[in-house]
MARBA-446719 format. One record per residue (C-alpha): residue number from 1; residue in three letters; chain; x, y, z. Coordinates in steps of 0.02 Angstrom, whole numbers, plus 32768, in hexadecimal, padded with zeros to 4 digits. Each point is the difference from the previous one (the first is absolute). Example, Ala and Ser with C-alpha at 12.3 -4.5 7.8 and 13.67 -1.06 7.14 Angstrom:
<nodes>
+------+------+-------+------+------+------+
! resi ! resn ! chain !    x !    y !    z !
+------+------+-------+------+------+------+
!    1 !  ALA !     A ! 8267 ! 7F1F ! 8186 !
!    2 !  SER !     A ! 8045 ! 80AC ! 7FDF !
+------+------+-------+------+------+------+
</nodes>
This chain:
<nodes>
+------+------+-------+------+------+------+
! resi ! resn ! chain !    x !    y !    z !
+------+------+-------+------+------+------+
!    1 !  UNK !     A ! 3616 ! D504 ! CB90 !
!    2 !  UNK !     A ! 7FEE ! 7FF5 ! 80BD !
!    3 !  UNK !     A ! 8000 ! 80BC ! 805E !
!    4 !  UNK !     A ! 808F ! 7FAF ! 8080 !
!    5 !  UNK !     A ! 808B ! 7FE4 ! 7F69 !
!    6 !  UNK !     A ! 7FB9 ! 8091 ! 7F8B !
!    7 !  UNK !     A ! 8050 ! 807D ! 808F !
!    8 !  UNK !     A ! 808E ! 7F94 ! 8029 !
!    9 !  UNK !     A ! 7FB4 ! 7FA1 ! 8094 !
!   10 !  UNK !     A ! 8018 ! 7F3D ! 800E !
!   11 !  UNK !     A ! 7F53 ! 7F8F ! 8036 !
!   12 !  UNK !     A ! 8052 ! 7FEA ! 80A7 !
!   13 !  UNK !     A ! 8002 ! 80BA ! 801A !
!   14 !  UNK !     A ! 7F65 ! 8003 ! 7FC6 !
!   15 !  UNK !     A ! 7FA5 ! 7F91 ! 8065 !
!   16 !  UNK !     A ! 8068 ! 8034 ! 8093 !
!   17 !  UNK !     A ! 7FAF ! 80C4 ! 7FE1 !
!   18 !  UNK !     A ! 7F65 ! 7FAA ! 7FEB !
!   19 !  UNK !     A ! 7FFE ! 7FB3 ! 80BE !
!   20 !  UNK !     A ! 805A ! 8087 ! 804D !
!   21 !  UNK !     A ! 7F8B ! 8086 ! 7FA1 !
!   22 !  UNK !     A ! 7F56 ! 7F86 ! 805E !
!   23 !  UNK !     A ! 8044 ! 7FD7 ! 80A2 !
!   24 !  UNK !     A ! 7F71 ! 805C ! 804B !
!   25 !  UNK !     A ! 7F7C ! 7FA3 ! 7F8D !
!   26 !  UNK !     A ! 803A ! 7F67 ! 807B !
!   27 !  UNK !     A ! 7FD4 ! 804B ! 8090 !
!   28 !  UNK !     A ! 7F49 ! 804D ! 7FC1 !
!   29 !  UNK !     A ! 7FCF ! 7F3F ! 7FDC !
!   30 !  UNK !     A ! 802E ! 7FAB ! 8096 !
!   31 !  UNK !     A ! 7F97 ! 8081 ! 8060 !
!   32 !  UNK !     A ! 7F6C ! 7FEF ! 7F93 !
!   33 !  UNK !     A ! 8028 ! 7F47 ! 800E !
!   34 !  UNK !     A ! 8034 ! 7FDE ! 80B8 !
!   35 !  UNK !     A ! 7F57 ! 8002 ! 804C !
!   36 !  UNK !     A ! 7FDE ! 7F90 ! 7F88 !
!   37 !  UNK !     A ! 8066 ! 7F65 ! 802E !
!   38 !  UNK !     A ! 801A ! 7F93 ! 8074 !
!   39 !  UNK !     A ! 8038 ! 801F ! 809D !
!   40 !  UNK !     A ! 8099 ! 7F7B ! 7FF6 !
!   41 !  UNK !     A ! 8046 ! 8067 ! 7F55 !
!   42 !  UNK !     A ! 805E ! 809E ! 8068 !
!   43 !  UNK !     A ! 8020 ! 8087 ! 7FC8 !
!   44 !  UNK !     A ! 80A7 ! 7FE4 ! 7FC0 !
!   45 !  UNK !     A ! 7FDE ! 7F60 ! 7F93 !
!   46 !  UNK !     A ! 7F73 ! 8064 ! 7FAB !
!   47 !  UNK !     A ! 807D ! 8089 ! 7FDA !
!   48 !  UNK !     A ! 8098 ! 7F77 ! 7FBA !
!   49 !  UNK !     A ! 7F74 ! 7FAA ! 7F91 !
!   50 !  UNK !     A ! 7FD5 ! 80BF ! 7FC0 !
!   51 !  UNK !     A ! 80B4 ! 802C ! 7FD7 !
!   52 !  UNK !     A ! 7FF8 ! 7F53 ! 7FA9 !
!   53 !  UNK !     A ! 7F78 ! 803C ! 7F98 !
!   54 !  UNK !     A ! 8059 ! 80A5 ! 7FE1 !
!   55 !  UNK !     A ! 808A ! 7FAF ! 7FD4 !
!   56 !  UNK !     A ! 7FB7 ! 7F8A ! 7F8F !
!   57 !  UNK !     A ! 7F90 ! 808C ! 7FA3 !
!   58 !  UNK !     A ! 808C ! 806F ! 7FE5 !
!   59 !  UNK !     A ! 8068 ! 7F57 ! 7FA5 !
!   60 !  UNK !     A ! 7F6C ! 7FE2 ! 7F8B !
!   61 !  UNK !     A ! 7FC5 ! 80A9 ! 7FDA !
!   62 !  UNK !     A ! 8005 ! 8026 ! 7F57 !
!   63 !  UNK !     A ! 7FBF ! 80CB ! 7FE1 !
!   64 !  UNK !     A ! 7FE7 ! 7FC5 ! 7F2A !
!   65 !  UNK !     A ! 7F55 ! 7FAA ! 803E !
!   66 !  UNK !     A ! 7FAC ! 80BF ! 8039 !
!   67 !  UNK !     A ! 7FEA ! 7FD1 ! 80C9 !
!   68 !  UNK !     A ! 802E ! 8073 ! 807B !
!   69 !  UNK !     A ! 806D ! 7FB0 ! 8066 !
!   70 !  UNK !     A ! 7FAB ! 802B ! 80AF !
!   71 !  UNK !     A ! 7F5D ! 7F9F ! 7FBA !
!   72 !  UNK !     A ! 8089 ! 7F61 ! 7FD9 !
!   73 !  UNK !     A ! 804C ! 8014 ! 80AB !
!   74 !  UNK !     A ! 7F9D ! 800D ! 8071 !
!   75 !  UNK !     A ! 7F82 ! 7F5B ! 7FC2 !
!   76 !  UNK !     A ! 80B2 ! 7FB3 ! 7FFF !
!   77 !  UNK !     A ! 8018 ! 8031 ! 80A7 !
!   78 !  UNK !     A ! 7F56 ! 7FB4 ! 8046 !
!   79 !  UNK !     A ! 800A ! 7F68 ! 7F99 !
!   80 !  UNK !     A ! 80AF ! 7FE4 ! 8053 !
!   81 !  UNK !     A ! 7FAB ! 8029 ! 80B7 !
!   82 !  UNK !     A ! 7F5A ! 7F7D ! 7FE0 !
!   83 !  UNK !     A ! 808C ! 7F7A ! 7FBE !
!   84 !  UNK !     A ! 8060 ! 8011 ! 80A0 !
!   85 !  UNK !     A ! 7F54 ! 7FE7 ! 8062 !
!   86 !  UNK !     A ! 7FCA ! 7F74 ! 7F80 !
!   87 !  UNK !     A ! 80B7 ! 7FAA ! 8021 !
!   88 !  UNK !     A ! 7FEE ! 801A ! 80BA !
!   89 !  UNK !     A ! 7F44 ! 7FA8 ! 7FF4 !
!   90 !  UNK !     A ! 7F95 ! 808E ! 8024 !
!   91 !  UNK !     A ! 7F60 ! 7FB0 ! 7FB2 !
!   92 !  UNK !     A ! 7FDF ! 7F80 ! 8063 !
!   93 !  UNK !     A ! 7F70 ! 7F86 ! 7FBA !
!   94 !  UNK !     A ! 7F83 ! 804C ! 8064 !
!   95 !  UNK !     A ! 8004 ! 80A1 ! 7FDE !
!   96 !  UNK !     A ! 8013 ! 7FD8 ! 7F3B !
!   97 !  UNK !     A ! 7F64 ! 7F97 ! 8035 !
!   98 !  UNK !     A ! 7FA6 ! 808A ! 8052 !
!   99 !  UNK !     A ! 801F ! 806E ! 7F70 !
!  100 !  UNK !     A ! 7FC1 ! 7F91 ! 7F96 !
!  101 !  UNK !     A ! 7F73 ! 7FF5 ! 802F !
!  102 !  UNK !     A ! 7FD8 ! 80C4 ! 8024 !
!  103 !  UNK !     A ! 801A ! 8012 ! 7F43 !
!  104 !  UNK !     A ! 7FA6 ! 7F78 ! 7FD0 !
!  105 !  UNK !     A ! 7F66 ! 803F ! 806A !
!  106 !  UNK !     A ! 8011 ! 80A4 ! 7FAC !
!  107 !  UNK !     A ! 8006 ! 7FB7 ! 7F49 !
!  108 !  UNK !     A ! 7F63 ! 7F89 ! 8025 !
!  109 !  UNK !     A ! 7FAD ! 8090 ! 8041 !
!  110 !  UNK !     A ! 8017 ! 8083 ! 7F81 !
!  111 !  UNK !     A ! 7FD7 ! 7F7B ! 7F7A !
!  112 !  UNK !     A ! 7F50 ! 7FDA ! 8061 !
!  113 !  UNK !     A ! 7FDF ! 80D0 ! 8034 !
!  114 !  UNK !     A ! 804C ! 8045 ! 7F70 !
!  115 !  UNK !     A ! 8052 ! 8086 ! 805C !
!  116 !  UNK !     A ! 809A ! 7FE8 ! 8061 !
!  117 !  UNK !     A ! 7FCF ! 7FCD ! 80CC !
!  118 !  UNK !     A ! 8000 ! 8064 ! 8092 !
!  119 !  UNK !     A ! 804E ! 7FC3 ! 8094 !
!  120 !  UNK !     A ! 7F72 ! 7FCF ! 8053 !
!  121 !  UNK !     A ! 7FD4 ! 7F8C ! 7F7D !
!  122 !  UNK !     A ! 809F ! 7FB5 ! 7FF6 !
!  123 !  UNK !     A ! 8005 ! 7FD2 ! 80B4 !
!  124 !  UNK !     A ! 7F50 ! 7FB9 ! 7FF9 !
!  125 !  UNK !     A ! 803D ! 7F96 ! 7F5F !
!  126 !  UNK !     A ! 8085 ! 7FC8 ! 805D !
!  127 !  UNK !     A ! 7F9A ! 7FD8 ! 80A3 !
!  128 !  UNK !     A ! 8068 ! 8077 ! 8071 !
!  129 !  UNK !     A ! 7FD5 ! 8090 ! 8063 !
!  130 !  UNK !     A ! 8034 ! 809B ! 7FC0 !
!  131 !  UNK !     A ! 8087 ! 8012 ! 8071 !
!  132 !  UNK !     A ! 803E ! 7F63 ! 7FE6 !
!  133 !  UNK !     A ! 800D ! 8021 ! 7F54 !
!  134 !  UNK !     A ! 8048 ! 8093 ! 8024 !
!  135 !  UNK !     A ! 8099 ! 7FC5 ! 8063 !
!  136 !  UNK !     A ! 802B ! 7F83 ! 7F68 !
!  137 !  UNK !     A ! 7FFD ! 807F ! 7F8F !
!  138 !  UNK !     A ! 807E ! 8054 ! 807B !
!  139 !  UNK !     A ! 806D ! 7F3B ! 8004 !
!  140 !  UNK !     A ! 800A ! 800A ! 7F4F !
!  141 !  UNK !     A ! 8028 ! 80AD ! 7FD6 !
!  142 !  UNK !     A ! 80B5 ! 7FE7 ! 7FCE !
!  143 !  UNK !     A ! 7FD7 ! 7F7D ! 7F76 !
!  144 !  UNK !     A ! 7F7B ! 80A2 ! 7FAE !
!  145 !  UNK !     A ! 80AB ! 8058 ! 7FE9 !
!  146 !  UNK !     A ! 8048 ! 7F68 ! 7F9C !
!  147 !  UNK !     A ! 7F75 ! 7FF9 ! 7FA1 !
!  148 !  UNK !     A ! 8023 ! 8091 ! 7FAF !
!  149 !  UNK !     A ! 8093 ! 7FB5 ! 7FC3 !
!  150 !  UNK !     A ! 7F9A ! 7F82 ! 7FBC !
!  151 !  UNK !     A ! 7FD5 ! 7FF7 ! 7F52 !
!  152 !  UNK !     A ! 7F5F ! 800A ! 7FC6 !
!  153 !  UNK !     A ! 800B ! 7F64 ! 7F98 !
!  154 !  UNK !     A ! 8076 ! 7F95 ! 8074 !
!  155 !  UNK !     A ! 8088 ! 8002 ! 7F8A !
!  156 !  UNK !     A ! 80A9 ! 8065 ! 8011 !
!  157 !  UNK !     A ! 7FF9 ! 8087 ! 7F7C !
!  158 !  UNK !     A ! 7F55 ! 8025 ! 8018 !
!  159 !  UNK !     A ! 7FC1 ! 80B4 ! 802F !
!  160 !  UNK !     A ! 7FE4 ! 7FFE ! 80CE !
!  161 !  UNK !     A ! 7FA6 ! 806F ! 805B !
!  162 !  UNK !     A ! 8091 ! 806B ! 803D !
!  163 !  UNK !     A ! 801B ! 802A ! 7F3D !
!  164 !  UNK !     A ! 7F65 ! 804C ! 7FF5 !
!  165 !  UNK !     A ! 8010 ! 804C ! 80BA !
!  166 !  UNK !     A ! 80A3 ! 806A ! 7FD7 !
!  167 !  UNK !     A ! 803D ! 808C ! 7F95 !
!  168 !  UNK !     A ! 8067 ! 7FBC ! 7F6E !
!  169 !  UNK !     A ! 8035 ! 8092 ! 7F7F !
!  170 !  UNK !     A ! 8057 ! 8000 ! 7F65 !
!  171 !  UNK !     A ! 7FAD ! 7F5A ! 7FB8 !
!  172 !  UNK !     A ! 7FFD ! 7FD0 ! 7F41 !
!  173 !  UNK !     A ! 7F60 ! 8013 ! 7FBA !
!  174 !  UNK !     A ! 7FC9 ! 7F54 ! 800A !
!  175 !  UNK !     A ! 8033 ! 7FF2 ! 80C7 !
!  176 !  UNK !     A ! 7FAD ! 80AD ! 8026 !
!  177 !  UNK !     A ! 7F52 ! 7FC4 ! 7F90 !
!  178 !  UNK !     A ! 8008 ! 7F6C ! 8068 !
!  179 !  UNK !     A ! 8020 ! 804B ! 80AE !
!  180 !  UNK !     A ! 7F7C ! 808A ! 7FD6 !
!  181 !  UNK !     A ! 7F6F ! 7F63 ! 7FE5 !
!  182 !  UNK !     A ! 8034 ! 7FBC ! 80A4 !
!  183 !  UNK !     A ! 8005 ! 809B ! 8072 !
!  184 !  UNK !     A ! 7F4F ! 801F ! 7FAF !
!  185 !  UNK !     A ! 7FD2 ! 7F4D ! 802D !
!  186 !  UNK !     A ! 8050 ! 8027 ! 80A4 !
!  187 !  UNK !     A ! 7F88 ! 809E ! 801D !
!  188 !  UNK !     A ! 7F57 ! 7FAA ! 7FDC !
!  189 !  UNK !     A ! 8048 ! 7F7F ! 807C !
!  190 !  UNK !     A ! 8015 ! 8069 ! 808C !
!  191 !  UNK !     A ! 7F5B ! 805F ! 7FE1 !
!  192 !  UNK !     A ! 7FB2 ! 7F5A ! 8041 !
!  193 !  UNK !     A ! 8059 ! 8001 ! 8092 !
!  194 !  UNK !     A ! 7FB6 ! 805A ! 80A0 !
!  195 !  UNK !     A ! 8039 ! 80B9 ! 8024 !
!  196 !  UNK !     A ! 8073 ! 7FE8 ! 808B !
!  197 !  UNK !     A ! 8059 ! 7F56 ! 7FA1 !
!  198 !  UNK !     A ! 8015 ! 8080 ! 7F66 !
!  199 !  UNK !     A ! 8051 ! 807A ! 8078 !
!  200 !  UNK !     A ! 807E ! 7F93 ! 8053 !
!  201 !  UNK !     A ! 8037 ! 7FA9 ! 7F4B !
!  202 !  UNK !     A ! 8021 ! 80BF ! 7FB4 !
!  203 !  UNK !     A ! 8049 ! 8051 ! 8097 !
!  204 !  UNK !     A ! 8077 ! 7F56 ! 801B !
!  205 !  UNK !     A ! 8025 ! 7FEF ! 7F50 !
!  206 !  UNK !     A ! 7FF0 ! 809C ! 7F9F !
!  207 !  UNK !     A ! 801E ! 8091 ! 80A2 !
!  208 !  UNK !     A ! 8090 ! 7F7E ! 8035 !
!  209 !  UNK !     A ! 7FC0 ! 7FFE ! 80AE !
!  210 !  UNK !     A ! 801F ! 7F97 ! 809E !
!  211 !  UNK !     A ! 7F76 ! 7F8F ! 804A !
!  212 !  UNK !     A ! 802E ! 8079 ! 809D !
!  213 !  UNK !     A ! 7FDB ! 8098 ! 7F90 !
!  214 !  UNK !     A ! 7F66 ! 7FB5 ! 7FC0 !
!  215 !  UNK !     A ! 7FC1 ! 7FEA ! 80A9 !
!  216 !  UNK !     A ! 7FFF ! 809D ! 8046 !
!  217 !  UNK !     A ! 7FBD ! 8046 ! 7F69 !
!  218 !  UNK !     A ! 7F6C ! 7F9B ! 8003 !
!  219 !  UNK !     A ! 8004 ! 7FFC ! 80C8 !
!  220 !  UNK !     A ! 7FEE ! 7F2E ! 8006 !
!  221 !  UNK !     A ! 8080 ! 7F9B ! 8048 !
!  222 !  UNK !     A ! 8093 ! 7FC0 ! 7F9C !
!  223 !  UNK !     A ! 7FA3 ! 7F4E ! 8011 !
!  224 !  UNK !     A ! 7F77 ! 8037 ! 7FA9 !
!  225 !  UNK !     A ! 8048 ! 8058 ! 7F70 !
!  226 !  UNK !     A ! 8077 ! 7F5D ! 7FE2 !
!  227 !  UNK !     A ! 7F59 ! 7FA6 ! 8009 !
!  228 !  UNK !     A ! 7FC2 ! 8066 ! 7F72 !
!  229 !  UNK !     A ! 8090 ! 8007 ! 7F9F !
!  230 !  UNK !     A ! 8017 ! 7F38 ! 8005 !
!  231 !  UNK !     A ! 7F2C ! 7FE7 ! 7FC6 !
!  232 !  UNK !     A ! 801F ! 808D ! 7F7D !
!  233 !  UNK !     A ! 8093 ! 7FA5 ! 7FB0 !
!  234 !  UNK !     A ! 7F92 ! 7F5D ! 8020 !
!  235 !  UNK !     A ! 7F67 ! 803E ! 7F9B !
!  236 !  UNK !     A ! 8074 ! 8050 ! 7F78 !
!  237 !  UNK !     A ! 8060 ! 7F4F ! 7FF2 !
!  238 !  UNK !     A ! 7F4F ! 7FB6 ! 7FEB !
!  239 !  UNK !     A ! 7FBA ! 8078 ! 7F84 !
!  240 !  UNK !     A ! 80B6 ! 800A ! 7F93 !
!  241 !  UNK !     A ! 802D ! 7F65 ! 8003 !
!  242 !  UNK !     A ! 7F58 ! 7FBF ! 7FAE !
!  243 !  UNK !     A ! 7FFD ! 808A ! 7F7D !
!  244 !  UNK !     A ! 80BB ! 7F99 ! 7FD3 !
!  245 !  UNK !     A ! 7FA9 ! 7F6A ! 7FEA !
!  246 !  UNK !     A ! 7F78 ! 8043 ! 7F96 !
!  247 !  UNK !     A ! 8077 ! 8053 ! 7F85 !
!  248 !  UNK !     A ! 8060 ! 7F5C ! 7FFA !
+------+------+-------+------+------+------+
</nodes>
C-alpha cells in the first residue's frame, strides 16, 4: 500500500508535501547549473523549467521501487533544465560539430596510445594550438554536462554516467550489484585521468561544489577549471562509451 493513503493522506497531498518538502533542491540546481547555460536562458526560465521537473518527479515518484526521492528529483530537475535549452536550440550544429570531433580525437587516440591523451596530444591530433584547443573545450562545456545525462549505450533506459556519479541508497539487490560494478568501472576510469581533471570531477560531483568554489581552491581561473571539467567528461564519454559497445 502507498505511505500517502496508509496514514490517511491522498496522492495529491502527497506529491504536494513532496514539492513543498524540496523547494530548496530547485534552487541548489539552478546554481550549480546557471553558469552552465547560455546566456539567453535567465535566470528565471531556468528556475520555471526546474519547478517543472520538481513537479513532474514528485507526480511519478513511486517510494515501492527503493530510490530516494532527492536522487529522482533532482536528475528530473536537470533533465527538465537541458530540455528547455534543447527546445530553445542551445546546440547549435557547430558546437555539436566541435564536440564531435574532440571526442572522436580522444577515442582514436587512446585506441593508438593505449592510455587515455593528454591535452597536449589532443590539440596536436587535432592540429590546434593548445590554446585554441583550449577555448573550444571552454565553447563546448555545457554539452559535457548533458552528457552525463547521456546513456552509455544511446538508448533511454540505459545506465548514464550521472547514475554512477550520485548517491542512490536503498536499492534492491540486483540495482545495488549493478550500481556497485559501475562506480568501480567509474573509479578505474578516473584513475586515468590527470590529477587536477580527477579533482574538479569529485569536488563538482561528489563535494557538490561550484565551478567558483573549485577555482579558488585550486587557485586557476573559473575558465580553466570549466576547461577541465568539459575534457574530463570528454575522455570519460570516450573511454565509457566504448566499454558499452564491447559488452554489447
Amino acid at each position: 500500500m502507498n505511505r500517502s493513503f496508509a496514514y490517511g493522506f491522498s496522492a495529491t497531498d502527497e506529491r504536494d508535501r513532496l514539492i513543498q518538502d524540496h523547494l530548496p533542491l530547485v534552487k541548489f540546481v539552478v546554481e550549480r547549473m546557471i553558469t552552465q547555460v547560455p546566456a539567453y536562458l535567465n535566470r528565471d526560465e531556468i528556475t520555471s523549467s526546474a519547478m517543472h521537473g520538481l513537479v513532474d518527479a514528485a507526480s511519478r515518484f513511486d517510494s515501492s521501487r527503493g530510490i530516494l526521492f532527492k536522487t529522482f528529483a533532482e536528475q528530473r530537475i536537470r533533465g527538465a533544465i537541458l530540455d528547455e535549452a534543447r527546445r530553445m536550440d542551445w546546440f547549435s550544429r557547430s558546437l555539436r560539430d566541435k564536440h564531435g570531433r574532440i571526442t572522436e580525437t580522444i577515442d582514436r587516440l587512446e585506441k593508438t596510445l593505449g592510455r587515455i591523451p593528454e591535452e597536449d596530444e589532443i590539440a596536436q591530433a587535432m592540429d590546434m594550438g593548445l590554446e585554441a584547443y583550449r577555448r573550444m573545450l571552454g565553447e563546448v562545456n555545457h554539452l559535457g554536462c548533458v552528457s552525463l545525462q547521456q546513456t552509455l549505450d544511446g538508448s533511454q533506459e540505459g545506465q548514464t554516467f550521472m547514475d554512477s556519479l550520485t548517491d542512490a541508497s536503498a536499492l534492491n539487490p540486483e540495482e545495488e550489484l549493478e550500481k556497485a560494478q559501475m562506480v568501480q568501472v567509474m573509479a578505474g576510469q578516473l584513475e586515468k585521468l590527470s590529477e587536477k581533471e580527477r579533482l574538479v570531477i569529485s569536488l563538482y560531483y561528489y563535494e557538490e561544489m561550484t565551478q567558483k568554489e573549485i577555482s579558488e581552491i585550486l587557485d586557476l581561473t573559473e575558465g580553466r577549471i570549466s576547461q577541465l571539467h568539459s575534457q574530463a567528461l570528454l575522455k570519460l564519454k570516450a573511454s565509457l562509451g566504448r566499454r558499452s559497445q564491447s559488452r554489447k
